[in-house]
C-alpha positions as CSV (number, residue, x, y, z in Angstrom):
1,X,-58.3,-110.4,-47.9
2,X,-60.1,-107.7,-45.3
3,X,-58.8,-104.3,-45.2
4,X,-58.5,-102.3,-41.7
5,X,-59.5,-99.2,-41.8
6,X,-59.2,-96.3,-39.2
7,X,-62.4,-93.8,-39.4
8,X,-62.0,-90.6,-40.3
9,X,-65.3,-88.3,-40.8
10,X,-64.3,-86.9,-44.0
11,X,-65.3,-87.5,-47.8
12,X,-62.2,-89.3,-48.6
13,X,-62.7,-92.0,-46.3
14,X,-66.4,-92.7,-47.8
15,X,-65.2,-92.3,-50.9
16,X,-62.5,-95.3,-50.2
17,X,-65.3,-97.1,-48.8
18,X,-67.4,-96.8,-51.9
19,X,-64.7,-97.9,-53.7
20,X,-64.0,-100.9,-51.7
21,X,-67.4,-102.3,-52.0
22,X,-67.7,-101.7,-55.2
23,X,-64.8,-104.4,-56.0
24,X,-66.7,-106.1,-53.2
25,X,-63.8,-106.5,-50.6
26,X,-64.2,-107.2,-46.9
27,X,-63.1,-104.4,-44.3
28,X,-63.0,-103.7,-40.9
29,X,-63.2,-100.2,-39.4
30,X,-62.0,-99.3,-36.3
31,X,-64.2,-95.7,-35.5
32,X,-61.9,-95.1,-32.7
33,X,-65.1,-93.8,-30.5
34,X,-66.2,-95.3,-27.3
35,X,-69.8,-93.8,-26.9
36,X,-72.4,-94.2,-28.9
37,X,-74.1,-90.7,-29.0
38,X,-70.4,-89.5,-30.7
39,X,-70.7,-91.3,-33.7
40,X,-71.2,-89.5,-36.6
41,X,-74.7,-89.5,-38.2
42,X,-73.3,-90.5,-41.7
43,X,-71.6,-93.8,-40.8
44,X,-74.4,-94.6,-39.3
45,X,-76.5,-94.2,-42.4
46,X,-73.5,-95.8,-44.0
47,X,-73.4,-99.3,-42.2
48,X,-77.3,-99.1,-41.9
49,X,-77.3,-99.9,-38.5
50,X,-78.9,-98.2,-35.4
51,X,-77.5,-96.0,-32.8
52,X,-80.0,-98.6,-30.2
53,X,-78.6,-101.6,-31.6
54,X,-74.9,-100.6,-31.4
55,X,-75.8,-99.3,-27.5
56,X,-77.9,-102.6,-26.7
57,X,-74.6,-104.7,-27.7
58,X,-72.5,-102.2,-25.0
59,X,-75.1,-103.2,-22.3
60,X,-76.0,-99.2,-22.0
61,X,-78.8,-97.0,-23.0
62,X,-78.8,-94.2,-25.4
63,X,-78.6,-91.3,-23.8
64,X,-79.8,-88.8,-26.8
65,X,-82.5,-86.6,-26.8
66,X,-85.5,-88.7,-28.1
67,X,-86.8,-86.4,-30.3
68,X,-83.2,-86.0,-31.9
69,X,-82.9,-89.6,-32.1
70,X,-86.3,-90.4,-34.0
71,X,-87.0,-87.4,-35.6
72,X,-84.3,-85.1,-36.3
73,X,-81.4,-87.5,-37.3
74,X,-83.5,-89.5,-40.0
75,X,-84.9,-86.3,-41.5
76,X,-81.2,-85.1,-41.8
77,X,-80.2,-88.1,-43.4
78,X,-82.9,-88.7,-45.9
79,X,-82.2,-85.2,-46.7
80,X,-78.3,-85.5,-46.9
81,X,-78.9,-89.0,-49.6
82,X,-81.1,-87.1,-51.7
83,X,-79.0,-84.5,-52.4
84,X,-75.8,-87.3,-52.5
85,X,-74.1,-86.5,-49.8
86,X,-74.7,-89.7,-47.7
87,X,-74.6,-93.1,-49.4
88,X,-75.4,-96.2,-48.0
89,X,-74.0,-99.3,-48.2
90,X,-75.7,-101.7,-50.6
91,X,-75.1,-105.4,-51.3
92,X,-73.0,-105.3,-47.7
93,X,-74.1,-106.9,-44.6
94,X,-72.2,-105.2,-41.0
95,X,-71.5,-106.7,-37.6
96,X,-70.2,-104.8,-34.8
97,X,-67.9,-105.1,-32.1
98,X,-69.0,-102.9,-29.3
99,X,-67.4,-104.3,-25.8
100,X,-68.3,-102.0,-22.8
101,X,-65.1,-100.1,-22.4
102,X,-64.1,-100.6,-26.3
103,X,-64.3,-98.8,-29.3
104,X,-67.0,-99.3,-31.9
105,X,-65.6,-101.7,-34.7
106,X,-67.7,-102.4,-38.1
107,X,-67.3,-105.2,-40.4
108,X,-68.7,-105.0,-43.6
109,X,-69.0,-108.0,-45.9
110,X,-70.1,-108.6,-49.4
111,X,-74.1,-110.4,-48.4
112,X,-74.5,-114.2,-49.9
113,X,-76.9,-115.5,-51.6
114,X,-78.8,-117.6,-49.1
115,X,-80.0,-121.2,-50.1
């Protein structure tokens, strides 16, 4: 059975994530954030999906500084999973709901072992 979640940027919430996947549930999170460029940088590095991809299913265009975008934010979060603070999802696959005048939804599910 999936769990709903509501985001919340704070270590409890990743820390329920964590736990989650590590009993490998299915979950939905509802971010509660229309626009791309105000989601935070460590769900992002969470779901392992890109701030491009997420805008390109809203039909917009990114409006972020470039060199933020490509060089800042992945510097700041190789930095932040070294020292532990940022964890990515592993053995989860996401899909995201992103209508045009949504909010952002995530799905994470345990991946399958393909044929």
């Amino acid at each position: 059975m999936e769990k709903t979640l509501t985001f919340a940027n704070t270590d409890q919430f990743f820390h329920q994530l964590n736990e989650l996947e590590s009993r490998q549930e299915e979950y939905y999170i509802d971010t509660g954030i229309l626009e791309v460029r105000d989601l935070p940088l460590r769900l992002i590095n969470h779901v392992g999906i890109s701030k491009d991809e997420i805008a390109h299913l809203q039909h917009k265009a990114l409006e972020d500084n470039v060199w933020i975008h490509e060089y800042l934010e992945p510097v700041m979060a190789r930095f932040n999973e070294m020292i532990g603070r940022y964890v990515p999802a592993r053995g989860y696959e996401f899909t995201v709901e992103a209508e045009d005048y949504d909010t952002i939804k995530f799905h994470g599910r345990p991946k399958t072992t393909g044929d």
